[in-house]
C-alpha positions in Angstrom: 0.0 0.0 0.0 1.4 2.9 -1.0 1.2 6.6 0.3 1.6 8.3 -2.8 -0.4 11.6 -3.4 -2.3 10.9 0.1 -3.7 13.8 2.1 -1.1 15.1 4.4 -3.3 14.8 7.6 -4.4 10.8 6.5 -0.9 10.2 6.5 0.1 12.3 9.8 -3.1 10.4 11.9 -2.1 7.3 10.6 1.7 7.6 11.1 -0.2 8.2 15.1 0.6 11.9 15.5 -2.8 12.6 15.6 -6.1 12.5 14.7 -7.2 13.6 10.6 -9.2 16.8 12.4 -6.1 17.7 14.7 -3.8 17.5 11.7 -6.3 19.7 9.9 -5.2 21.9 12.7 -1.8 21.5 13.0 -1.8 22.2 9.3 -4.1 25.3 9.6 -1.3 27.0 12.6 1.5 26.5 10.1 3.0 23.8 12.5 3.4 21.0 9.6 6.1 21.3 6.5 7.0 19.1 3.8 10.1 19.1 2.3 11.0 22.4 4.2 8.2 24.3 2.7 4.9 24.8 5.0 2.2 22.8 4.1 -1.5 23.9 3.2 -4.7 21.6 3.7 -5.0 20.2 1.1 -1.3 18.7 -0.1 -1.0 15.6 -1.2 2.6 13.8 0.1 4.7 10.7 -1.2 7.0 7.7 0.8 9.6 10.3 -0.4 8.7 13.4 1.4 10.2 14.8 4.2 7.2 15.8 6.7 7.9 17.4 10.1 5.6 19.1 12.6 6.7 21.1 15.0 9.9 20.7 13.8 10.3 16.9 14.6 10.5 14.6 11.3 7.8 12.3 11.5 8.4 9.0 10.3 6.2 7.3 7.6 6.2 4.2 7.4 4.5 1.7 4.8 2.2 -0.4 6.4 1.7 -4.3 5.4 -2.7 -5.0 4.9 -4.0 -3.2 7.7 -6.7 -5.4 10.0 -9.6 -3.0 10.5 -10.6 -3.4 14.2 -14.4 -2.5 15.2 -14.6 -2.8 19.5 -18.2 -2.1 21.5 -17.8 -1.1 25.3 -20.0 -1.0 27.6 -19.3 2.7 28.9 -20.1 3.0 32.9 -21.0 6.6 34.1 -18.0 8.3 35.5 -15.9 7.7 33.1 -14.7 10.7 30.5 -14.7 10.1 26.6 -10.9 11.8 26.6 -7.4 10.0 25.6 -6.3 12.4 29.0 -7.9 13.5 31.9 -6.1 16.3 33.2 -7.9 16.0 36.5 -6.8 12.5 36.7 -10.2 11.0 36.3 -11.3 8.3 34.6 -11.4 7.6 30.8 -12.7 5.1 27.8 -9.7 4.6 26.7 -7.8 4.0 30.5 -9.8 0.4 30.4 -9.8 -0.6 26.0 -7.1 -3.1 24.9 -3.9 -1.9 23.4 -3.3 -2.5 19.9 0.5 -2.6 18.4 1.0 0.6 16.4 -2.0 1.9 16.3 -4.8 4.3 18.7 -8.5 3.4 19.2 -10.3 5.7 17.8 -14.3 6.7 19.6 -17.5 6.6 17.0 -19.2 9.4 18.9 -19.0 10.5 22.6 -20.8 10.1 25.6 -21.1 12.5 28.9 -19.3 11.3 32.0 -22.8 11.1 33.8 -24.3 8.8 30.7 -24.2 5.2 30.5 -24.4 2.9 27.4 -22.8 1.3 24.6 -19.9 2.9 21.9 -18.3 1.8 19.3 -13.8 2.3 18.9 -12.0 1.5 15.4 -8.7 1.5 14.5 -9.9 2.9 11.0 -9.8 6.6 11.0 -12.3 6.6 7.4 -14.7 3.9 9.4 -15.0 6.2 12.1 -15.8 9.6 10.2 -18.6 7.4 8.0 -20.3 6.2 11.5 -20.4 9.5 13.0 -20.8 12.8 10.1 -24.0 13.5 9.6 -23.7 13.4 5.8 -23.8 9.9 5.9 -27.0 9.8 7.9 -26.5 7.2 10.0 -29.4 6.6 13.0 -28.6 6.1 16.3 -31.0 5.2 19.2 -30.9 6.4 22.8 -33.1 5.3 26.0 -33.1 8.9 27.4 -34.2 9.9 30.8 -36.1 13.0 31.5 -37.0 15.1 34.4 -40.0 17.4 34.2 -42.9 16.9 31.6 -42.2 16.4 28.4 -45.0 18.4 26.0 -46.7 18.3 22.7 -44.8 21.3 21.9 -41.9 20.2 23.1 -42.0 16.4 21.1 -42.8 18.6 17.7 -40.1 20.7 18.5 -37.4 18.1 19.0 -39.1 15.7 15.5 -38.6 19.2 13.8 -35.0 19.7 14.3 -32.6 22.4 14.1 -29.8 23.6 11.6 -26.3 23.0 12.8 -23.0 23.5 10.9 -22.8 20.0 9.6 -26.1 19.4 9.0 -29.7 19.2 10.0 -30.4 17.3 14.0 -33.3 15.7 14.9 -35.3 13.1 16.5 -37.1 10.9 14.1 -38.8 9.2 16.6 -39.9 9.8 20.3 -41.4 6.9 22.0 -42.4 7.0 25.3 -41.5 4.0 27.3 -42.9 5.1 30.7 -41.9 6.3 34.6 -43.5 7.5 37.6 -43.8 10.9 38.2 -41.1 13.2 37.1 -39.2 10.6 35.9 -39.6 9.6 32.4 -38.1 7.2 29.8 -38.4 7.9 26.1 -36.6 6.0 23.3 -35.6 8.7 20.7 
């Protein structure tokens, strides 16, 4: 497999430096050059180029067939969907099973005070195809909720709003039931 005319950033995430978006970044803040010029989103690199960030040549290696690896976790509450915790706390990643030469890589995030089932890869391009909205793929969520939920409220959430990479919605809202203030809805 060769990594002639590849995107700069696919080859700097998979060469582990980052992640593609980070790159993007790194790219962005002029902190990435090829062949001693700075490089621009965009630029395409070959096995012969000479790619540093920061100043640091990275190393590029050609990899053999790559084994795409697709892991589901059972993600407790307390636990942060960060590579670092500055705080010291808790992560996803502390408790995943290392793999040789390569970083686990989250399909989506969850908040330290939600429970439930993610998805890691080691396949940067499988990731972003789970989780950009352009590819519309559904996920479903058991979601509790304090307070009543309205009419209003349900045609309000099934209507959406515009965000900067596309339309978010519920399709569905289904209530499951609760007592009280406490309600369970599958969305």
């Amino acid at each position: 497999m060769s990594i002639q005319g590849e995107k700069l950033q696919k080859v700097l995430a998979r060469a582990g430096v980052g992640s593609r978006r980070e790159m993007e970044k790194y790219i962005d803040a002029n902190r990435v050059s090829v062949n001693g010029k700075v490089a621009k989103l965009g630029d395409r690199v070959e096995e012969t180029d000479l790619i540093r960030v920061d100043g640091h040549t990275v190393k590029i290696e050609e990899k053999a067939e790559r084994i795409c690896r697709v892991i589901m976790y059972n993600k407790p509450e307390g636990e942060l969907c960060t590579r670092k915790d500055p705080e010291g706390r808790r992560t996803v990643f502390d408790r995943l099973p290392r793999v040789d030469g390569e970083r686990w890589i989250a399909v989506g995030r969850l908040d330290i005070n939600t429970a439930g089932l993610m998805l890691f890869t080691n396949d940067g391009e499988l990731a972003n195809r789970l989780m950009h909205p352009s590819y519309e793929v559904e996920r479903e969520y058991s979601a509790r909720v304090f307070g009543e939920v309205t009419a209003e409220t349900i045609k309000n959430l099934t209507k959406g709003v515009e965000l900067e990479d596309g339309m978010a919605k519920f399709l569905n809202i289904k209530p499951l039931g609760g007592e009280g203030i406490n309600r369970w809805y599958n969305v």
